[in-house]
Each structure stands twice: as structure tokens, then as C-alpha cells.
MIDOSE-1310 file (N, C-alpha, C; in nm, 2 decimals, decimal comma, always signed):
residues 94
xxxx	+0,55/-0,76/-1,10/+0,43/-0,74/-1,18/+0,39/-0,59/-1,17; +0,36/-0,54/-1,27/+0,32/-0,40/-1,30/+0,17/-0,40/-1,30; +0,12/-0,29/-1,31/-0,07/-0,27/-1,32/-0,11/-0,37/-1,41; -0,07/-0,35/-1,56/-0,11/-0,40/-1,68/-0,11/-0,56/-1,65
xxxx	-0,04/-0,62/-1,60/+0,01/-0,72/-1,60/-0,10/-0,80/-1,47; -0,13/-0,72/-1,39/-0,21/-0,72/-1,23/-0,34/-0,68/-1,32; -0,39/-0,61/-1,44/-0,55/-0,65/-1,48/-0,56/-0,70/-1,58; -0,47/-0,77/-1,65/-0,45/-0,87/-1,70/-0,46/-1,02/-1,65
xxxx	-0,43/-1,06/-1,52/-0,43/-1,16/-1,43/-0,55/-1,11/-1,34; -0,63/-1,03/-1,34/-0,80/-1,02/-1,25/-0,81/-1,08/-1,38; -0,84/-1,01/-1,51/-0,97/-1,04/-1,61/-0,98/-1,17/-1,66; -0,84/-1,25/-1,66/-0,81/-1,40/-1,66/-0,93/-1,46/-1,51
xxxx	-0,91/-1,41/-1,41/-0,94/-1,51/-1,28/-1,13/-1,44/-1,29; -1,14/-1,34/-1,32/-1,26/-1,29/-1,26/-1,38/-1,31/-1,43; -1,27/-1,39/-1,54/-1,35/-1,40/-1,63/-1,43/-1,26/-1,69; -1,38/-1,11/-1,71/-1,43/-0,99/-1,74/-1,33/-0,95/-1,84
xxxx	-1,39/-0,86/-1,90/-1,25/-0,79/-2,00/-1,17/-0,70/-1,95; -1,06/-0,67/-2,03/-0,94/-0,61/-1,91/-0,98/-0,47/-1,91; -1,05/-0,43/-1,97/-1,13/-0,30/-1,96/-1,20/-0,27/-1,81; -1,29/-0,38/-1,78/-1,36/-0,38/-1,67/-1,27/-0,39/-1,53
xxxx	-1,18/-0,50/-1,59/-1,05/-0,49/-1,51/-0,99/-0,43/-1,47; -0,96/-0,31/-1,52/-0,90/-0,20/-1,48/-0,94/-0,11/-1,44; -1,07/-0,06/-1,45/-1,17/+0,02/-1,39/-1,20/-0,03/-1,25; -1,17/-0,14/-1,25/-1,24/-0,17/-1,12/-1,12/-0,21/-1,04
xxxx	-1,01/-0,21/-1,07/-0,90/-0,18/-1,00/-0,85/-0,03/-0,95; -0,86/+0,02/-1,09/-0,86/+0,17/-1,06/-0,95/+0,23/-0,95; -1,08/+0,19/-0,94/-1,17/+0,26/-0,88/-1,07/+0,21/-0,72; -1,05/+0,08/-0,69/-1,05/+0,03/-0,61/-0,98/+0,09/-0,52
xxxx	-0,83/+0,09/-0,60/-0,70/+0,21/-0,57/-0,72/+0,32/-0,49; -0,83/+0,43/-0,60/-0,84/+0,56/-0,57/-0,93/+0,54/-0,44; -1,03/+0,48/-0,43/-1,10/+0,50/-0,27/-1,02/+0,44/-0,17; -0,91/+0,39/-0,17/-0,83/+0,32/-0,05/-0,70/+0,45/-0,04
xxxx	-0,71/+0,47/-0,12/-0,60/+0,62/-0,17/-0,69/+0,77/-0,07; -0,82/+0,83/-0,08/-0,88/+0,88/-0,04/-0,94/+0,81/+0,10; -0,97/+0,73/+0,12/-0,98/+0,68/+0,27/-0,88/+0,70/+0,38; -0,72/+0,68/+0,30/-0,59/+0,69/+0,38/-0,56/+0,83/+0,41
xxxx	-0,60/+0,93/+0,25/-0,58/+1,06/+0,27/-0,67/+1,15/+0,41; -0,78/+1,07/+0,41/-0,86/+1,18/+0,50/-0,86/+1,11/+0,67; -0,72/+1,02/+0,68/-0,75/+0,97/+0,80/-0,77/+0,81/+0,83; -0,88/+0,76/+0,77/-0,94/+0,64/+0,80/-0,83/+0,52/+0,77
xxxx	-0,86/+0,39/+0,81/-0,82/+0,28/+0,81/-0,88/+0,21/+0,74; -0,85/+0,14/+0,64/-0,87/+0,05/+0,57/-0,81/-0,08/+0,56; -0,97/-0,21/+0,58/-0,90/-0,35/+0,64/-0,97/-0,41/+0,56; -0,89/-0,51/+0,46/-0,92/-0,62/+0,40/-0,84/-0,74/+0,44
xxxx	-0,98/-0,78/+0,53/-0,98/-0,89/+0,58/-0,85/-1,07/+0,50; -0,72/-1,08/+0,57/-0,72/-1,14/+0,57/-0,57/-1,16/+0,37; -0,60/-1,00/+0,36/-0,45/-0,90/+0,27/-0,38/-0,83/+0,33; -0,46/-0,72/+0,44/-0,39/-0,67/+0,49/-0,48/-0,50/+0,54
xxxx	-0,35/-0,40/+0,59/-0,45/-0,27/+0,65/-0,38/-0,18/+0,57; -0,42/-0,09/+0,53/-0,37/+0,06/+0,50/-0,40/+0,13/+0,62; -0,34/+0,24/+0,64/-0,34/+0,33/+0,73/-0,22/+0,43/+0,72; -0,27/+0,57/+0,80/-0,19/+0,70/+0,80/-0,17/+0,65/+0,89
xxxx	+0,03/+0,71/+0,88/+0,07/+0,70/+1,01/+0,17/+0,84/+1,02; +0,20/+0,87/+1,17/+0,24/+0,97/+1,22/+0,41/+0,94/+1,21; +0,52/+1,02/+1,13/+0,62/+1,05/+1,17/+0,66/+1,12/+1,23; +0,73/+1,17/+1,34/+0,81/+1,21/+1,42/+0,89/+1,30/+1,38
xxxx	+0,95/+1,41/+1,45/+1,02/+1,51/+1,35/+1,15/+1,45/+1,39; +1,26/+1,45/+1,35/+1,43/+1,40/+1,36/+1,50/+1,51/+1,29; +1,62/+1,46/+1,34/+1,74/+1,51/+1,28/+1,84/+1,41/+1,15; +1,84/+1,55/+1,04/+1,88/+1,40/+0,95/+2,03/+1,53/+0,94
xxxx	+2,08/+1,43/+0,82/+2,16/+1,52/+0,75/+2,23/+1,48/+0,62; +2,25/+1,63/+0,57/+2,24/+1,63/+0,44/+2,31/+1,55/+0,35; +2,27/+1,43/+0,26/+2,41/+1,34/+0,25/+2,54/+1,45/+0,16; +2,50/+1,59/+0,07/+2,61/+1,60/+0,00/+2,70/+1,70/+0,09
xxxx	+2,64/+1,75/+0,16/+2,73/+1,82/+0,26/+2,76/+1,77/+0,39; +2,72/+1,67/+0,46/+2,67/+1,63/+0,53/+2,63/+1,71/+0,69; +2,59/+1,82/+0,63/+2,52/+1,92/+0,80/+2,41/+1,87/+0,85; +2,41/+1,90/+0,94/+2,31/+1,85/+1,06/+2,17/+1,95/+0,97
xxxx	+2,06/+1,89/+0,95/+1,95/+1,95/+0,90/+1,82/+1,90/+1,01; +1,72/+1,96/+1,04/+1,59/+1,93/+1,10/+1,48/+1,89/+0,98; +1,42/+1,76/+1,03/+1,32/+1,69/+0,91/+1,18/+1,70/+1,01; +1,06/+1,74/+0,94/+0,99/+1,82/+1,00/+0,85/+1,66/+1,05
xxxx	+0,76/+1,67/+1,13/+0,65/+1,58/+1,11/+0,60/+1,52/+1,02; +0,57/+1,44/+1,00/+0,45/+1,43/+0,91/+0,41/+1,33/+0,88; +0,27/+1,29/+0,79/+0,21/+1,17/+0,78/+0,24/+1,09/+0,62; +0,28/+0,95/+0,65/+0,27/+0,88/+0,57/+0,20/+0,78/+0,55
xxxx	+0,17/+0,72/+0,45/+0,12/+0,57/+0,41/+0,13/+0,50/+0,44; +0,08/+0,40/+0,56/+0,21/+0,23/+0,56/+0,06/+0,08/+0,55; +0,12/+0,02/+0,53/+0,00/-0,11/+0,52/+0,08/-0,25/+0,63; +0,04/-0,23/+0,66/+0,08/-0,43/+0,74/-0,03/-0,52/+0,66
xxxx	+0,06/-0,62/+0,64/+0,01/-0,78/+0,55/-0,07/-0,83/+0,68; -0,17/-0,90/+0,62/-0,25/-0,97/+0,76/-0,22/-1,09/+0,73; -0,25/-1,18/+0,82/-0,21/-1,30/+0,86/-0,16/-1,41/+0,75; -0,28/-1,38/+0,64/-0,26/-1,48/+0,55/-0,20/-1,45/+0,43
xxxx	-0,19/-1,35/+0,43/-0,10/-1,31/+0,31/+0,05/-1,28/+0,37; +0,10/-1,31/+0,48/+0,23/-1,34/+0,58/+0,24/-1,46/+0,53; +0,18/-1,53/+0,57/+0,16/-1,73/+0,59/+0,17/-1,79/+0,43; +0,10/-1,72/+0,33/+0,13/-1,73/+0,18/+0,28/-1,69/+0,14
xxxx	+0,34/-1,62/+0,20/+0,46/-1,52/+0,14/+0,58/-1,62/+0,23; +0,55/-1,64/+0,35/+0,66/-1,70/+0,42/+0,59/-1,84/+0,48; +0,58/-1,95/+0,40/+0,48/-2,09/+0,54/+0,59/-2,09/+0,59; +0,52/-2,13/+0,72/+0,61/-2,16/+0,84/+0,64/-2,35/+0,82
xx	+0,75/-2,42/+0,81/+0,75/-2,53/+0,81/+0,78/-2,62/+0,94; +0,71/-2,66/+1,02/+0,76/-2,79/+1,08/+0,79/-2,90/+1,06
């Protein structure tokens, strides 16, 4: 599923035009986008968490030459699913 297709499926459920749809997805994006950027954690209860996380510096290497190269710190993006959107994606069956 692509964007279009993801405010096309709100403006269906939320009954709005896909105008409104998308604005309000958009908006939603960019403050979880700038919340991650400046640090903070962001938790919706029960989808899941955004959060910066810290990489480690390592040693990689290059795949076309293959030399030993140094890869530096740094912070990336990661989100963990929370419980129920695990439970939706995988039921556990007994």
C-alpha cells in the first residue's frame, strides 16, 4: 500500500474527503518525523514507538573493492510494533 492508497482507505473509514485525508496524514507524518529528529519518543498506544536510536561506529568494508573501511556513529530511526499490532500481524494460535 502506497500513501495514496493509505488516504484513500482513512477518507473511506473516517468518512472525510481525501483532501482532508491527506493533510491530516501529512501533518501527522511530519510531527512524528520532527519529534524523532530532535530526540523525543513517540508512543501510540497499542501501534507502536518511534524513536532515535544510537549506532555504534564498526568496521565495514567496501563491497567493490572489498578493504577494510571505518563506518562512523550515528543516529537512526527505528519504531517497534506494540503489542497489538504484533498480535494482529502474527495471532498466536492454540
Amino acid at each position: 500500500m502506497n500513501k495514496g492508497e493509505l488516504v484513500d482507505a482513512i477518507a473511506d473509514k473516517a468518512s472525510v474527503t481525501k483532501k482532508q485525508a491527506d493533510a491530516v496524514l501529512t501533518a501527522a507524518l511530519e510531527t512524528i518525523i520532527e519529534a524523532v529528529s530532535s530526540g523525543d519518543k513517540v508512543t501510540l498506544v497499542g501501534f507502536g514507538s518511534f524513536e532515535p536510536r544510537e549506532r555504534k561506529a564498526r568496521e565495514g568494508r567496501n563491497p567493490k573493492t572489498g578493504d577494510k573501511m571505518d563506518i562512523p556513529a550515528t543516529k537512526v530511526p527505528a519504531f517497534s510494533a506494540g503489542k497489538l499490532f504484533r498480535e494482529k500481524v502474527s495471532p498466536d494460535k492454540d
